[in-house]
CHARMM-style PDB file with segment names, atoms N, HN, CA, C and O in Angstrom:
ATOM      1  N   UNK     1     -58.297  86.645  38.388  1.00  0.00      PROA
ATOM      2  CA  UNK     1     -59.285  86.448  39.428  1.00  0.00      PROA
ATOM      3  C   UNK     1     -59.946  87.805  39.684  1.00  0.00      PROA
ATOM      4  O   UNK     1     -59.263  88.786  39.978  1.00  0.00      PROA
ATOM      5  N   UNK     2     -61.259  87.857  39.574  1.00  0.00      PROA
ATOM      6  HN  UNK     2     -61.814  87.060  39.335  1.00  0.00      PROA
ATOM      7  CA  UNK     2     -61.831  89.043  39.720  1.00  0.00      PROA
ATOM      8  C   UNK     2     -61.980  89.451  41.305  1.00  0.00      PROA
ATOM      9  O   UNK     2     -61.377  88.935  42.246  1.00  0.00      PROA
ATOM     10  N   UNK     3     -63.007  90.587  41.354  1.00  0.00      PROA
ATOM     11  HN  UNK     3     -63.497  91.007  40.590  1.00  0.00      PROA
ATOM     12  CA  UNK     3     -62.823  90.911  42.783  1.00  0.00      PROA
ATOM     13  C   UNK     3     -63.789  89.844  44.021  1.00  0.00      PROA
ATOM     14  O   UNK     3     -63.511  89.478  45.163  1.00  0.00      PROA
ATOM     15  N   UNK     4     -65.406  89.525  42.826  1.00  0.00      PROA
ATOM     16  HN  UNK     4     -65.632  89.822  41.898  1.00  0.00      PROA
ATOM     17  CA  UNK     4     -66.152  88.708  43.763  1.00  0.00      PROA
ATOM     18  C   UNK     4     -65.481  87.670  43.902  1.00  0.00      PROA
ATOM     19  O   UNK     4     -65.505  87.188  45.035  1.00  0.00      PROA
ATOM     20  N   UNK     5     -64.509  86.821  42.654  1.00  0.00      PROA
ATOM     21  HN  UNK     5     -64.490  87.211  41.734  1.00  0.00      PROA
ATOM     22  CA  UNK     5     -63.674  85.578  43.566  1.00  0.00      PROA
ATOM     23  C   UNK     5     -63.028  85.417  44.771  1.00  0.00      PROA
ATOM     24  O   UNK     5     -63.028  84.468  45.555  1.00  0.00      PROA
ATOM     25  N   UNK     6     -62.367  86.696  44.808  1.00  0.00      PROA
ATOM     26  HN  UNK     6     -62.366  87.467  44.171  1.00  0.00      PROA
ATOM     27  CA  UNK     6     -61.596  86.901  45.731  1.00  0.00      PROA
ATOM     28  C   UNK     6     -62.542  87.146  47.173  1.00  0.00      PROA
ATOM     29  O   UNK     6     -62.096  86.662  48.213  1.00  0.00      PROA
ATOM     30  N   UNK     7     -63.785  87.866  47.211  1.00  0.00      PROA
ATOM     31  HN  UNK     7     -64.148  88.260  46.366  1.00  0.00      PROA
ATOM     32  CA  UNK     7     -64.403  88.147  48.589  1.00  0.00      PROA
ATOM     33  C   UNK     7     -64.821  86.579  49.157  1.00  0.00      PROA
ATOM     34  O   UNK     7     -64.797  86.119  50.299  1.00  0.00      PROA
ATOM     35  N   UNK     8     -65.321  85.801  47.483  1.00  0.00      PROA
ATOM     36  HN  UNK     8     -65.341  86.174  46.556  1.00  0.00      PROA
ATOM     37  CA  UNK     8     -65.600  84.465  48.341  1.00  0.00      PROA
ATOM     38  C   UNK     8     -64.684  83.575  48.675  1.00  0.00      PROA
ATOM     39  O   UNK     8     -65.008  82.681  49.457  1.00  0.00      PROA
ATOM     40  N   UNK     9     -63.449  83.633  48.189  1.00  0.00      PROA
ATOM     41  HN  UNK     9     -63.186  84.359  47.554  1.00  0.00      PROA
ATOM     42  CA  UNK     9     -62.353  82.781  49.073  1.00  0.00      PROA
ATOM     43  C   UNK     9     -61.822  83.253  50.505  1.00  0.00      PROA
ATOM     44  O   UNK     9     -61.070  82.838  51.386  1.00  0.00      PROA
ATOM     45  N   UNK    10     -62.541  84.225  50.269  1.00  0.00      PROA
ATOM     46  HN  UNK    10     -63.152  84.562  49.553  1.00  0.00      PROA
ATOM     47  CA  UNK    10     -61.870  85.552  51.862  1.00  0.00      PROA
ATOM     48  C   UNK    10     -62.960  84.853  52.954  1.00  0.00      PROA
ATOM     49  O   UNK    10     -62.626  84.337  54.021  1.00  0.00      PROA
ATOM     50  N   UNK    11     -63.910  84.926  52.598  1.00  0.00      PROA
ATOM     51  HN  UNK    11     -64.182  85.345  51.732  1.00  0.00      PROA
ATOM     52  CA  UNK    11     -65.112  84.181  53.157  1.00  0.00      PROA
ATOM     53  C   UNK    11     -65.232  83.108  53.293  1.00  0.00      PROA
ATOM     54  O   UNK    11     -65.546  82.697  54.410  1.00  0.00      PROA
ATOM     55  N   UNK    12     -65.100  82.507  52.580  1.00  0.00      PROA
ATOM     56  HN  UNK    12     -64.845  82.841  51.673  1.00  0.00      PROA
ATOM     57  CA  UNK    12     -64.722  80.928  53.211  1.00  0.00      PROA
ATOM     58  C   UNK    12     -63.722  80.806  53.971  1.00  0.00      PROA
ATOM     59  O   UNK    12     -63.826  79.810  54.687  1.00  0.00      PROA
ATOM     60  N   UNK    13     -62.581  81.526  54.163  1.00  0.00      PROA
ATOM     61  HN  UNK    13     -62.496  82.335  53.582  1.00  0.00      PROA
ATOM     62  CA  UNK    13     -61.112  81.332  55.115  1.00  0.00      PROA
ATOM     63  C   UNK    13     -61.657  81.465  55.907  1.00  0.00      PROA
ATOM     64  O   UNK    13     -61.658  80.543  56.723  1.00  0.00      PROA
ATOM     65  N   UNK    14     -62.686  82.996  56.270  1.00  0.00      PROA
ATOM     66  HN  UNK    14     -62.686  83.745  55.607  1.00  0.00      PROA
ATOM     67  CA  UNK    14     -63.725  83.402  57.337  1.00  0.00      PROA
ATOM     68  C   UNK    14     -64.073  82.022  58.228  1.00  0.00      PROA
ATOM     69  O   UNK    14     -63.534  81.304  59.070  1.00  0.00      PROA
ATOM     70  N   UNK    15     -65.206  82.119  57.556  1.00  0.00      PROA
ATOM     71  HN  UNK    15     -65.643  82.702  56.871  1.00  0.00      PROA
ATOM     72  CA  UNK    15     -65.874  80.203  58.191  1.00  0.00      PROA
ATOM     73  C   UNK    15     -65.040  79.753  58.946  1.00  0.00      PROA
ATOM     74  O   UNK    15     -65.064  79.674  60.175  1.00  0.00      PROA
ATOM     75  N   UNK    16     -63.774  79.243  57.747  1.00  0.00      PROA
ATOM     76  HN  UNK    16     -63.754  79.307  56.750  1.00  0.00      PROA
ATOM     77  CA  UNK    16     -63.283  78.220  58.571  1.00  0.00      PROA
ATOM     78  C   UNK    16     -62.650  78.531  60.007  1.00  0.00      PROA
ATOM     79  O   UNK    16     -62.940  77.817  60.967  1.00  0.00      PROA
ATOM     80  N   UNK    17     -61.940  79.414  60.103  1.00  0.00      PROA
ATOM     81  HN  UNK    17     -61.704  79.993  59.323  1.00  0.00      PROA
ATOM     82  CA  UNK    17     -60.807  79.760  60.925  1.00  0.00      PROA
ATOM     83  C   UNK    17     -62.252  80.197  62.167  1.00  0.00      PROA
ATOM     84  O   UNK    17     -61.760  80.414  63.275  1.00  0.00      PROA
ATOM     85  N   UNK    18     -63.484  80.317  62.168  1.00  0.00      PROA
ATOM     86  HN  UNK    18     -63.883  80.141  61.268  1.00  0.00      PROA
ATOM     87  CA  UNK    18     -63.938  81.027  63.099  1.00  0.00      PROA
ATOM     88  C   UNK    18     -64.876  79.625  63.579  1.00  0.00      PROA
ATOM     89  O   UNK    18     -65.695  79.689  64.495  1.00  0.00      PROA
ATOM     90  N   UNK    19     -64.540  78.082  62.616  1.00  0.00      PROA
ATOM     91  HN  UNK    19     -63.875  78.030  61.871  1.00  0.00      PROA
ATOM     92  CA  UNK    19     -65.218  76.812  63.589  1.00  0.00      PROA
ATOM     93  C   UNK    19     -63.965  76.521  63.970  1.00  0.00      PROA
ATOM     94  O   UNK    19     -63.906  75.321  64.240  1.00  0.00      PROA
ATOM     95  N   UNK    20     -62.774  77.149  64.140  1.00  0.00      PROA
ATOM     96  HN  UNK    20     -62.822  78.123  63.921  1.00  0.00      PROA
ATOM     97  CA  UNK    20     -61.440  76.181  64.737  1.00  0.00      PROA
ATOM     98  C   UNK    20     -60.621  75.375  63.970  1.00  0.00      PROA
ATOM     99  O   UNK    20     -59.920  74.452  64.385  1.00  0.00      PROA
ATOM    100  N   UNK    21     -60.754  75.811  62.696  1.00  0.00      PROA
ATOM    101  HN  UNK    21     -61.323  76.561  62.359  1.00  0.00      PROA
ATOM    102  CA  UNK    21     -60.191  74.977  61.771  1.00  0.00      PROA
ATOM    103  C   UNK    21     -58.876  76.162  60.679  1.00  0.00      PROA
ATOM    104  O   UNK    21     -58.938  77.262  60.131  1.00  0.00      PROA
ATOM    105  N   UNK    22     -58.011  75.262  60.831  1.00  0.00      PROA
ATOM    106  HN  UNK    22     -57.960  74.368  61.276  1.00  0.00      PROA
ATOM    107  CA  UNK    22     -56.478  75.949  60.377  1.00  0.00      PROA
ATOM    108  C   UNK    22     -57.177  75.497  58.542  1.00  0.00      PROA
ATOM    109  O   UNK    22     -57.974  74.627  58.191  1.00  0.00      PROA
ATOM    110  N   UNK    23     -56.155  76.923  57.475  1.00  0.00      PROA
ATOM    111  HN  UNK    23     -55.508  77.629  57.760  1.00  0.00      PROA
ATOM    112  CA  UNK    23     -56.613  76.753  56.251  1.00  0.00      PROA
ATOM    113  C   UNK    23     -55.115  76.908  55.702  1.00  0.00      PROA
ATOM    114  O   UNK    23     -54.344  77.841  55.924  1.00  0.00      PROA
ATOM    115  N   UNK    24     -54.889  75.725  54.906  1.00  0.00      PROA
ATOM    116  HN  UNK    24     -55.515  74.967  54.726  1.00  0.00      PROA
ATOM    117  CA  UNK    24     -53.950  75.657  54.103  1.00  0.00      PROA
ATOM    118  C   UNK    24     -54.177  75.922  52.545  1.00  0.00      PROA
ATOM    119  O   UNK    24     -55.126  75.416  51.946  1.00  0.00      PROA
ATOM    120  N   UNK    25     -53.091  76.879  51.838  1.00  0.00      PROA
ATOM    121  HN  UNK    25     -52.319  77.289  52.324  1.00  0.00      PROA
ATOM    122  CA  UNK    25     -53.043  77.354  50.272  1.00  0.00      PROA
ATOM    123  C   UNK    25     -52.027  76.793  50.110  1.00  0.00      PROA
ATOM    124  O   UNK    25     -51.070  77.209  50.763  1.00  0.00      PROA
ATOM    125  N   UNK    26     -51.861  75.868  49.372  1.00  0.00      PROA
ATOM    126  HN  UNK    26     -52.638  75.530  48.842  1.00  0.00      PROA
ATOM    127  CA  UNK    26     -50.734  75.466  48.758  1.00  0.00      PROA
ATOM    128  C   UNK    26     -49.984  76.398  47.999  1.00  0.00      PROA
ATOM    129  O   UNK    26     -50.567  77.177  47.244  1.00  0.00      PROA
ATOM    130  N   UNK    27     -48.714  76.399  48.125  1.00  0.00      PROA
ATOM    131  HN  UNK    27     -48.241  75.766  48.738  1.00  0.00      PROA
ATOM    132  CA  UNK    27     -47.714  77.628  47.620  1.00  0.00      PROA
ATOM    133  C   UNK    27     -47.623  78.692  48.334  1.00  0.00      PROA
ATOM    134  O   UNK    27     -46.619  79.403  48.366  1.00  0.00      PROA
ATOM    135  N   UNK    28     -48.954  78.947  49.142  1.00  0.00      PROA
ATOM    136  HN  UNK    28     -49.770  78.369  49.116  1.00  0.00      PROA
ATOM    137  CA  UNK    28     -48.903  79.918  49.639  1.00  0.00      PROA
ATOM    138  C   UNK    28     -48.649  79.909  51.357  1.00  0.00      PROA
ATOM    139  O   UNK    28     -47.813  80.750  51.686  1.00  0.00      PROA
ATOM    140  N   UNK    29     -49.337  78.946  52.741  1.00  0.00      PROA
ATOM    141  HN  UNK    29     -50.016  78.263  52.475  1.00  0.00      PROA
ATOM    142  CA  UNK    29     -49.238  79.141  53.679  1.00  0.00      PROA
ATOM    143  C   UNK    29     -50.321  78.575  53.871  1.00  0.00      PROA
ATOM    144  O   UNK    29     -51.065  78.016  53.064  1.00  0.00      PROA
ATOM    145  N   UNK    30     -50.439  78.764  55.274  1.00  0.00      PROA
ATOM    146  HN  UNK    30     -49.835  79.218  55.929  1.00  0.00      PROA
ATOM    147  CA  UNK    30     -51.678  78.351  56.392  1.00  0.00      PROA
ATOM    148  C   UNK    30     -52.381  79.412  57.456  1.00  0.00      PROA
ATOM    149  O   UNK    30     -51.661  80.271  57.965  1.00  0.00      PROA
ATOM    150  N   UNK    31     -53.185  79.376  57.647  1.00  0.00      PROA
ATOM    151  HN  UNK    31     -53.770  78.678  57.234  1.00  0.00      PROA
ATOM    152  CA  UNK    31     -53.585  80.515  58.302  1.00  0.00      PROA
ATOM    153  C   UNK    31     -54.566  79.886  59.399  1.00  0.00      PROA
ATOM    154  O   UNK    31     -55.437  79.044  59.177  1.00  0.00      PROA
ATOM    155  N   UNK    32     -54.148  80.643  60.995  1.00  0.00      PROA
ATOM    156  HN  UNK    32     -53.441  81.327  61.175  1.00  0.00      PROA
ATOM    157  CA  UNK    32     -54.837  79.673  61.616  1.00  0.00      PROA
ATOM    158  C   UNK    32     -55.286  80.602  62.751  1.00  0.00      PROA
ATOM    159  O   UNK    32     -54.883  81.753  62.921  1.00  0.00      PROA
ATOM    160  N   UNK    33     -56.225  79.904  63.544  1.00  0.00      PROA
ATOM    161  HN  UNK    33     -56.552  78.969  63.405  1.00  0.00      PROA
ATOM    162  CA  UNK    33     -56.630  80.795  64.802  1.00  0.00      PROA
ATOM    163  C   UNK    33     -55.784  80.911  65.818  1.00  0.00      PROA
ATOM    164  O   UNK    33     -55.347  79.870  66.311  1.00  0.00      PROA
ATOM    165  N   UNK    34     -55.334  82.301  66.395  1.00  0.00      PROA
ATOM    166  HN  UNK    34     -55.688  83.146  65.994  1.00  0.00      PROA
ATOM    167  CA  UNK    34     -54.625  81.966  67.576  1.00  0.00      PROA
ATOM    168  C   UNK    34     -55.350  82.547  68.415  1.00  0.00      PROA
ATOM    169  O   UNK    34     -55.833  83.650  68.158  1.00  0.00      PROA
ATOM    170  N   UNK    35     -55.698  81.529  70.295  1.00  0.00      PROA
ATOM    171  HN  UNK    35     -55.306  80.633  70.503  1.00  0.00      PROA
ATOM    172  CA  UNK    35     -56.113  82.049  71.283  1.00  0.00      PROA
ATOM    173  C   UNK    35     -55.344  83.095  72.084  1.00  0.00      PROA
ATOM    174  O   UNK    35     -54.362  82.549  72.586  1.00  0.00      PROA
ATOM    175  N   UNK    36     -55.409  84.279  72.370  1.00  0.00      PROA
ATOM    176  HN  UNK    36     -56.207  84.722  71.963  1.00  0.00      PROA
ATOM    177  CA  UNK    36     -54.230  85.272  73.353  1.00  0.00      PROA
ATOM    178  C   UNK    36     -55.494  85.366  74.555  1.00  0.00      PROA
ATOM    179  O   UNK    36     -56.656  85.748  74.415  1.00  0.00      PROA
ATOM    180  N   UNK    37     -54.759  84.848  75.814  1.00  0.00      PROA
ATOM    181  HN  UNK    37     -53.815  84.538  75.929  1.00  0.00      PROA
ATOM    182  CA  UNK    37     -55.426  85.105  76.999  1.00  0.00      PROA
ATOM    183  C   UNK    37     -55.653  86.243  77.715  1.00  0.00      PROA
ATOM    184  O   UNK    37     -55.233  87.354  77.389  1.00  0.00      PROA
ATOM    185  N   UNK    38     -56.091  86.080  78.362  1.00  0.00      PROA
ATOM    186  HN  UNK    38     -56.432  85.178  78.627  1.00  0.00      PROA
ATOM    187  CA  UNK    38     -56.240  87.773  79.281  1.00  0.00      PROA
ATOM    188  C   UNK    38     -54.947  87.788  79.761  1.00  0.00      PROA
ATOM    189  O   UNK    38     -54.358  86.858  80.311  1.00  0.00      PROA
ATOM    190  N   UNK    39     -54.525  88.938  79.512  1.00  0.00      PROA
ATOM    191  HN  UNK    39     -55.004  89.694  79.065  1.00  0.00      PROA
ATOM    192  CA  UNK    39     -53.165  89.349  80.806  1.00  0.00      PROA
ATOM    193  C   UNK    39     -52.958  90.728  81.671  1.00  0.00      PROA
ATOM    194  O   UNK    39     -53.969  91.359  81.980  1.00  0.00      PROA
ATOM    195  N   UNK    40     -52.405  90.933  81.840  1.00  0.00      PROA
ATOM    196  HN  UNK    40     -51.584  90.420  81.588  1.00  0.00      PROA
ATOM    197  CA  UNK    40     -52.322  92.180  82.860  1.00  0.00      PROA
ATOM    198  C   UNK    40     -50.771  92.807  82.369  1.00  0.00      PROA
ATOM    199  O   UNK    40     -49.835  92.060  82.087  1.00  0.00      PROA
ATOM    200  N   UNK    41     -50.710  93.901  82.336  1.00  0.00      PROA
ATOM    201  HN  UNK    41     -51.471  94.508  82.565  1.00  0.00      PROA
ATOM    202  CA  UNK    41     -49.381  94.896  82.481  1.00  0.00      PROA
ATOM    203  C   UNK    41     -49.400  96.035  82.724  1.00  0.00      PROA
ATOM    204  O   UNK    41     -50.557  96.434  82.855  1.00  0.00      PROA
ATOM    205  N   UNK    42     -48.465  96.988  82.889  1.00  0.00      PROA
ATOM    206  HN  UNK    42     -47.525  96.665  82.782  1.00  0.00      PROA
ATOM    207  CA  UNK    42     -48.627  98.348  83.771  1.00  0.00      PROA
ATOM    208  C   UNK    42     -47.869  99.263  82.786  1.00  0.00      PROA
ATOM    209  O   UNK    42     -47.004  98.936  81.974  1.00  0.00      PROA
ATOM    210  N   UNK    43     -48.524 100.804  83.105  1.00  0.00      PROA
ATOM    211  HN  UNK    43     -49.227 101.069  83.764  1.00  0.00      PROA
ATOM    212  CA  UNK    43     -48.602 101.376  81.923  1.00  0.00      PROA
ATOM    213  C   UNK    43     -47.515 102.372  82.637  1.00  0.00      PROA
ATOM    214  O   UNK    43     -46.830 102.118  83.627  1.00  0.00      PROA
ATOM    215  N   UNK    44     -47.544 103.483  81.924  1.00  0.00      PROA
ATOM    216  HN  UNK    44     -48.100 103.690  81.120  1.00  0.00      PROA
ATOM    217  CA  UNK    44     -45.902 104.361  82.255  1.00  0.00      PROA
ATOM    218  C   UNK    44     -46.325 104.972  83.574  1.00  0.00      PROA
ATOM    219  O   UNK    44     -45.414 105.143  84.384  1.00  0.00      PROA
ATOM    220  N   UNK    45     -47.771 105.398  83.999  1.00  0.00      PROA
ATOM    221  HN  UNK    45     -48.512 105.260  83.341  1.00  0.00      PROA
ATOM    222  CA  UNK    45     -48.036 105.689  85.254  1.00  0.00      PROA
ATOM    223  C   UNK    45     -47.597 104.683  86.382  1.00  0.00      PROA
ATOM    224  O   UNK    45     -47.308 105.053  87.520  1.00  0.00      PROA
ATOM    225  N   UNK    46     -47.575 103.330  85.940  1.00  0.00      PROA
ATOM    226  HN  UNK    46     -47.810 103.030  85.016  1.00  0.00      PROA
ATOM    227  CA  UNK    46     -47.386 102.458  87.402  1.00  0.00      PROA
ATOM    228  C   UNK    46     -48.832 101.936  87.508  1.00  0.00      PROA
ATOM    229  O   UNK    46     -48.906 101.126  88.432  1.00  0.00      PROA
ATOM    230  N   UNK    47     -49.847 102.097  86.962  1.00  0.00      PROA
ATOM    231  HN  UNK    47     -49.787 102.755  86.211  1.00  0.00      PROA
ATOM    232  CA  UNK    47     -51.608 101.148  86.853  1.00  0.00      PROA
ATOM    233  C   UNK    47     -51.385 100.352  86.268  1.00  0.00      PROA
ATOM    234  O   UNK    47     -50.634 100.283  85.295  1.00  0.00      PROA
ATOM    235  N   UNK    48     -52.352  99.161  87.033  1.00  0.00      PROA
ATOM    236  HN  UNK    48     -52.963  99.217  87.823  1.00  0.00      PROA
ATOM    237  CA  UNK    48     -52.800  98.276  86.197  1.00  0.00      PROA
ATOM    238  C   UNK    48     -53.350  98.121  85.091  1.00  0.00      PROA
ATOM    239  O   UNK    48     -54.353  98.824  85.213  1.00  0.00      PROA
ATOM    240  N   UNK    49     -53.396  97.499  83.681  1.00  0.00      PROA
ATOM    241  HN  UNK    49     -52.582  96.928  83.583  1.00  0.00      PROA
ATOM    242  CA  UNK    49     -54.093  97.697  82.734  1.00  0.00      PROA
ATOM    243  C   UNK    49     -54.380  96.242  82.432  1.00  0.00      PROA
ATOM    244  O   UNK    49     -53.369  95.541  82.461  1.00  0.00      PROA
ATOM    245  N   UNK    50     -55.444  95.653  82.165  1.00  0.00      PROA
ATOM    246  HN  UNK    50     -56.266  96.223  82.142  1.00  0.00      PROA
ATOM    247  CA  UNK    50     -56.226  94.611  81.827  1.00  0.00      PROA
ATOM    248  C   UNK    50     -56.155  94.663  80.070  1.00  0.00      PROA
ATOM    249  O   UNK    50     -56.655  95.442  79.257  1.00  0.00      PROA
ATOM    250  N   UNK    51     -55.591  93.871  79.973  1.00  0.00      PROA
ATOM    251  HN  UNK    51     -55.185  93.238  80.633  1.00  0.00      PROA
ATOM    252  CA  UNK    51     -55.988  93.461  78.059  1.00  0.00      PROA
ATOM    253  C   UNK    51     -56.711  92.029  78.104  1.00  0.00      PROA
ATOM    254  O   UNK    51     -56.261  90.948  78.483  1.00  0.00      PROA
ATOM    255  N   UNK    52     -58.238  92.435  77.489  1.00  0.00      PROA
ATOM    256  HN  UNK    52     -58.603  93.313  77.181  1.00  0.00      PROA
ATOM    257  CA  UNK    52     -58.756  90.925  77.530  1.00  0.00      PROA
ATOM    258  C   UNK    52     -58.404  90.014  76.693  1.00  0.00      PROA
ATOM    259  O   UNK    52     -57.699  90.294  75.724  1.00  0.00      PROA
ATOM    260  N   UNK    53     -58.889  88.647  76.965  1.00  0.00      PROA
ATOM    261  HN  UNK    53     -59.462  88.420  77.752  1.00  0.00      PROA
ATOM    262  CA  UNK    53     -58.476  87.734  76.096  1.00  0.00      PROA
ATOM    263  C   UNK    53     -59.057  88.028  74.428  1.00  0.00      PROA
ATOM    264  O   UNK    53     -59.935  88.865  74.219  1.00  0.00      PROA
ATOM    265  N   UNK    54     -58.584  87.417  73.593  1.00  0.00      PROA
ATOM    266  HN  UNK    54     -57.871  86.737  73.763  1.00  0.00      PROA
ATOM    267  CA  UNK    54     -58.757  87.720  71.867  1.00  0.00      PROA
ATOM    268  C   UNK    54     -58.399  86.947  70.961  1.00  0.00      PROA
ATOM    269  O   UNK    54     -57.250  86.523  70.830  1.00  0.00      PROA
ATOM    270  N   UNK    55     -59.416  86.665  70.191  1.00  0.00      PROA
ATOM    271  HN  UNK    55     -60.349  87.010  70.297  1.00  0.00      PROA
ATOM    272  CA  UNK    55     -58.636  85.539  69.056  1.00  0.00      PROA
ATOM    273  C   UNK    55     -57.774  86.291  68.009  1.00  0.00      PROA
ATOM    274  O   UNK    55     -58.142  87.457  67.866  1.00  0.00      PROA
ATOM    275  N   UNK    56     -56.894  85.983  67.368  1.00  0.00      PROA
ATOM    276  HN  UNK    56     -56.595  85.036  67.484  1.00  0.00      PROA
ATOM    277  CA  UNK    56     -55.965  86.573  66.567  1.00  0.00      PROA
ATOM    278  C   UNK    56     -55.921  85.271  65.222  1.00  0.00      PROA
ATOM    279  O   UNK    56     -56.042  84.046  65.242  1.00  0.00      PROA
ATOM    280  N   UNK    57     -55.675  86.327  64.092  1.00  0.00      PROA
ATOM    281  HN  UNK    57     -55.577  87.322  64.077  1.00  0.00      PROA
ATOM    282  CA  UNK    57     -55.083  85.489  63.240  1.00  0.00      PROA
ATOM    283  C   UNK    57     -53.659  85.663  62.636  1.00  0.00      PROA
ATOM    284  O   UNK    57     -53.163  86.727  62.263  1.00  0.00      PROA
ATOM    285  N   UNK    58     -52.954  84.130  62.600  1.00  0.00      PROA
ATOM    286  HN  UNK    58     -53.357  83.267  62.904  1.00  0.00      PROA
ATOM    287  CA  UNK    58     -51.757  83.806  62.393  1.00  0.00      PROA
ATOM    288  C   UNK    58     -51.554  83.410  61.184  1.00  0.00      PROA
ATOM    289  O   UNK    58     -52.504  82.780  60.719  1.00  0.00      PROA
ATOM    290  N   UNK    59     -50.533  83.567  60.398  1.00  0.00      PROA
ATOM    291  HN  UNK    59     -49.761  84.078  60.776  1.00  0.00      PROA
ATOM    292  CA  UNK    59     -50.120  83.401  59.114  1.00  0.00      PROA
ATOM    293  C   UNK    59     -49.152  82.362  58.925  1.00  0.00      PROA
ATOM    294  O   UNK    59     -49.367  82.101  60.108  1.00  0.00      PROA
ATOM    295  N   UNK    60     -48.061  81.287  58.489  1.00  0.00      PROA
ATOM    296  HN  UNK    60     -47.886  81.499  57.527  1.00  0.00      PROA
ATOM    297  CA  UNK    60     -47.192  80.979  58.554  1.00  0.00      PROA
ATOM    298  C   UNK    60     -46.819  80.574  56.959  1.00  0.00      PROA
ATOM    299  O   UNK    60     -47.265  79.543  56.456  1.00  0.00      PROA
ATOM    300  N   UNK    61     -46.256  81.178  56.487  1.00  0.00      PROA
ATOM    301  HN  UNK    61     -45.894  82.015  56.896  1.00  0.00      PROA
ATOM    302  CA  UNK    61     -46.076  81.351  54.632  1.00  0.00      PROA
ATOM    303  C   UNK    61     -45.451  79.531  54.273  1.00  0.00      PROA
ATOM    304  O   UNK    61     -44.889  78.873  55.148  1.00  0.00      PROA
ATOM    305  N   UNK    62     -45.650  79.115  53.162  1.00  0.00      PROA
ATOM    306  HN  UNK    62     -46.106  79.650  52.451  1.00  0.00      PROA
ATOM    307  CA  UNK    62     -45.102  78.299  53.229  1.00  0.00      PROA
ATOM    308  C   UNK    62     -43.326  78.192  52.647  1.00  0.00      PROA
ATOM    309  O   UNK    62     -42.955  79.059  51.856  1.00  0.00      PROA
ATOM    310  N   UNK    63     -42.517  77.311  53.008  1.00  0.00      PROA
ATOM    311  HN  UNK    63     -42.818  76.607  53.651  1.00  0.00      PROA
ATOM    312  CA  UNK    63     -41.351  76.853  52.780  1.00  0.00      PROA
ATOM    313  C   UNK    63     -41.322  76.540  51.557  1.00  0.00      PROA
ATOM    314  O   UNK    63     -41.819  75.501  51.125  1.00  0.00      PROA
ATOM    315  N   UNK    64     -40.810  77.294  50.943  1.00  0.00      PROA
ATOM    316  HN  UNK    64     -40.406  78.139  51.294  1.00  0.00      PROA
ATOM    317  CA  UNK    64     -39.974  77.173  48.851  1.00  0.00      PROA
ATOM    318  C   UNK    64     -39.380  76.821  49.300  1.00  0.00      PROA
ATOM    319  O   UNK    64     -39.872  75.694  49.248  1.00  0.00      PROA
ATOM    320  N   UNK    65     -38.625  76.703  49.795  1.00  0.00      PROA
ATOM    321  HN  UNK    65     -38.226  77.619  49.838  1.00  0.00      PROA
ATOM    322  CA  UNK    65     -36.745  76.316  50.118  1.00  0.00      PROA
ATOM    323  C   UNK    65     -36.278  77.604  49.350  1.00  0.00      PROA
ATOM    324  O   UNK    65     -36.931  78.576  48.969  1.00  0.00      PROA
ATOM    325  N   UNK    66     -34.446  77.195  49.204  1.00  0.00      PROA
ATOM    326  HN  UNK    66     -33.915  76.405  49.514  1.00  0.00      PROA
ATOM    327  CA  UNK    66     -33.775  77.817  48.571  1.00  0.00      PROA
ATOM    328  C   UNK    66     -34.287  78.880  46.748  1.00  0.00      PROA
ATOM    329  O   UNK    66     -34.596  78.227  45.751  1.00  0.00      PROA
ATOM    330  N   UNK    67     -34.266  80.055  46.723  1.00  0.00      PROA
ATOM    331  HN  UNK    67     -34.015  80.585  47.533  1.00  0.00      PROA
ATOM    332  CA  UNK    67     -33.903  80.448  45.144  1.00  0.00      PROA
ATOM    333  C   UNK    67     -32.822  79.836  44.783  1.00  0.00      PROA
ATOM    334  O   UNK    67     -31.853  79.760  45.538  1.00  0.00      PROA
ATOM    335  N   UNK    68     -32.847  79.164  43.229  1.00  0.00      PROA
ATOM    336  HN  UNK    68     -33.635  79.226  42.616  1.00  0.00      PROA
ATOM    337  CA  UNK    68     -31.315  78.697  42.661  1.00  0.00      PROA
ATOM    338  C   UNK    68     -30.803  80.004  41.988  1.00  0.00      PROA
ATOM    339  OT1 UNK    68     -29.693  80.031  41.456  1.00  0.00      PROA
TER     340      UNK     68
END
């Protein structure tokens, strides 16, 4: 597989995952959008710090089962 194959399968995962849609490779996994909300936590001073909300992407490899 050369390198432009590879940018356009990268690109199409693109697409998908950015209309809301999870992408499955057989053998390989699924890759999907995850929403992380806004939250709040406090830093070594004792302030508030705001982390906004963010889409993330998630991986989950697929299940071979066992090596014999």
């Amino acid at each position: 597989m050369d390198e432009q194959q590879i940018e356009k399968i990268s690109d199409r995962i693109k697409e998908q995952l950015l209309a809301g849609e999870s992408v499955h490779l057989d053998g390989i996994g699924t890759f999907s959008r995850v929403h992380e909300p806004q939250h709040f936590s406090r830093d070594e001073k004792g302030r508030t710090v705001a982390h906004p909300p963010k889409d993330t992407v998630h991986f989950s490899p697929e299940d071979l089962g066992e090596a014999e």
